[in-house]
C-alpha positions in Angstrom: -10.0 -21.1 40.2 -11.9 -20.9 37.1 -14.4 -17.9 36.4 -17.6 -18.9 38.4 -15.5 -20.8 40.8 -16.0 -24.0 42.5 -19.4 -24.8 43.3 -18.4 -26.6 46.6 -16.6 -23.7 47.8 -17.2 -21.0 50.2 -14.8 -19.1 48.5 -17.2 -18.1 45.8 -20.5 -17.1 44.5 -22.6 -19.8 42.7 -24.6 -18.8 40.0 -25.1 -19.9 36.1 -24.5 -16.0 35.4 -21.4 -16.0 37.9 -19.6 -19.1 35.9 -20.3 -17.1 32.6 -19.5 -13.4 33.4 -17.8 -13.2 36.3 -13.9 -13.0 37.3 -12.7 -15.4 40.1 -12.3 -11.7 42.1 -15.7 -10.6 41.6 -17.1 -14.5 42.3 -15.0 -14.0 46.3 -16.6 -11.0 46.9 -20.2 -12.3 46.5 -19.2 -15.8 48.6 -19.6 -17.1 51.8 -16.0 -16.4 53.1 -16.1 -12.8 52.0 -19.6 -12.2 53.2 -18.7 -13.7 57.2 -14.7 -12.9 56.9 -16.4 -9.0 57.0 -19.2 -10.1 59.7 -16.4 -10.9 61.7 -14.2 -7.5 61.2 -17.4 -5.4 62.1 -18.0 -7.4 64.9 -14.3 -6.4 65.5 -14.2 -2.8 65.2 -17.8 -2.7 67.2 -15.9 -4.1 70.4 -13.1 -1.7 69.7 -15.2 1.2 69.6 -17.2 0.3 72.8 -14.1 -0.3 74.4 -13.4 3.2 73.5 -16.0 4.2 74.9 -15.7 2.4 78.3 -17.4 -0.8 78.1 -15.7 -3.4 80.1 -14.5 -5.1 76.7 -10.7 -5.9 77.5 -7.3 -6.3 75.6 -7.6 -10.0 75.6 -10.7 -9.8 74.4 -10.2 -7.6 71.6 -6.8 -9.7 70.7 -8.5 -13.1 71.0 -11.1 -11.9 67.7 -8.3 -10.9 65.6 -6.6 -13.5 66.0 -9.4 -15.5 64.8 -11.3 -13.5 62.3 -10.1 -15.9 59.2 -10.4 -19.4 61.9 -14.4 -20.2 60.0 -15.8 -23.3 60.9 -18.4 -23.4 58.1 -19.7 -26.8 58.8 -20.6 -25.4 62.8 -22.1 -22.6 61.3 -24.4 -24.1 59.0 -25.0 -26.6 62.1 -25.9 -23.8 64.1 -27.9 -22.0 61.9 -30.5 -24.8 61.2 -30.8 -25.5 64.9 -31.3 -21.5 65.4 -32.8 -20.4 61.9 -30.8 -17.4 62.3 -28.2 -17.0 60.1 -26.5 -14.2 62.2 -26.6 -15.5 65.3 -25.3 -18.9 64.2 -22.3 -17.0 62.7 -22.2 -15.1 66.6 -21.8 -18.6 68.1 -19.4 -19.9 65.5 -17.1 -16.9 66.1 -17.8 -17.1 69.7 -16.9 -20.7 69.6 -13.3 -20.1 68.9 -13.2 -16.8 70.9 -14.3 -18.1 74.4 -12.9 -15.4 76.0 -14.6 -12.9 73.6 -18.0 -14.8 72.8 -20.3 -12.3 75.4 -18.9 -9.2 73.4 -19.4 -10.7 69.7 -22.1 -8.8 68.4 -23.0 -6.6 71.9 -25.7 -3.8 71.2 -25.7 -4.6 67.4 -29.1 -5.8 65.0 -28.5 -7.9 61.9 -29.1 -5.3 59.8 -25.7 -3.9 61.6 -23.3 -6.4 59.5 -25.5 -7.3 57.0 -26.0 -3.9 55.4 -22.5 -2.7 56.3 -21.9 -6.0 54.7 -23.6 -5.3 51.4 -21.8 -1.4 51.1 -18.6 -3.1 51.1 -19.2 -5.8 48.6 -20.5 -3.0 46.5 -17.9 -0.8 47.1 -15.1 -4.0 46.4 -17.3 -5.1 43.1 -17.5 -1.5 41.8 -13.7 -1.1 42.3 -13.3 -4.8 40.5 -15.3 -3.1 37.2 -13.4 0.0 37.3 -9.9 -1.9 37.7 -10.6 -4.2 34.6 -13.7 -2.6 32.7 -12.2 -5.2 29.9 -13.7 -8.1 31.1 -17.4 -7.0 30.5 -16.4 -6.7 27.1 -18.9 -10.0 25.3 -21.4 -9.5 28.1 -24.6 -7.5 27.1 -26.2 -8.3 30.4 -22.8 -6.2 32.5 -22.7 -4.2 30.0 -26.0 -2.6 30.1 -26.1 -2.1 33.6 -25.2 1.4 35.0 -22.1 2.0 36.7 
């Protein structure tokens, strides 16, 4: 994938700056896959910890969402999300779609600032580990370069 990645993809982040500055590794962790691949694990570790803690979340359950955490059906979703105007909750129903078992528990006792700010601190944490890894490839780029790290 070139730098800026494909435009058709939801592998990576689309932006004029993106195909100019940016590494094929820094374009993933802005995408669409990225961005619901880590909906889906918080949505994860949330039924795991209410397990824990006695909800009547089972085994099956739990196995049936890892099993399908990369299985991302981005034509439904985008299908569900104009019927519902919600991009969360069309990504619920997606996930819940291939998880029949598991659909009531996707999401349980969470907001949408829940995996959409959790989302954001990991993105920031993966692109700040992708600038201190190659610091290099700012070089040529007074826009990166002048931003703080």
């Amino acid at each position: 994938m070139a730098a800026g990645g494909d435009y058709g993809s939801p592998d990576s982040y689309r932006s004029p700056l993106a195909s100019r500055y940016a590494s094929p590794e820094m374009c993933f962790v802005f995408s669409d896959r990225y961005k619901f691949q880590t909906w889906r694990q918080l949505w994860l570790w949330l039924a795991e910890a209410e397990q824990t803690l006695g909800l009547p979340i089972t085994d099956e359950q739990i196995q049936e969402m890892k099993s399908n955490l990369d299985n991302i059906d981005f034509k439904m979703a985008a299908e569900e999300e104009k019927r519902l105007r919600h991009d969360v909750m069309a990504h619920v129903h997606t996930f819940g779609h291939c998880c029949p078992k598991a659909a009531g528990i996707i999401h349980l006792g969470a907001t949408s600032c829940y995996v959409g700010d959790n989302t954001a601190c990991t993105a920031d944490h993966s692109w700040e580990t992708l600038l201190s890894l190659d610091s290099g490839s700012l070089h040529g780029s007074p826009e990166l370069e002048a931003c703080p790290r």
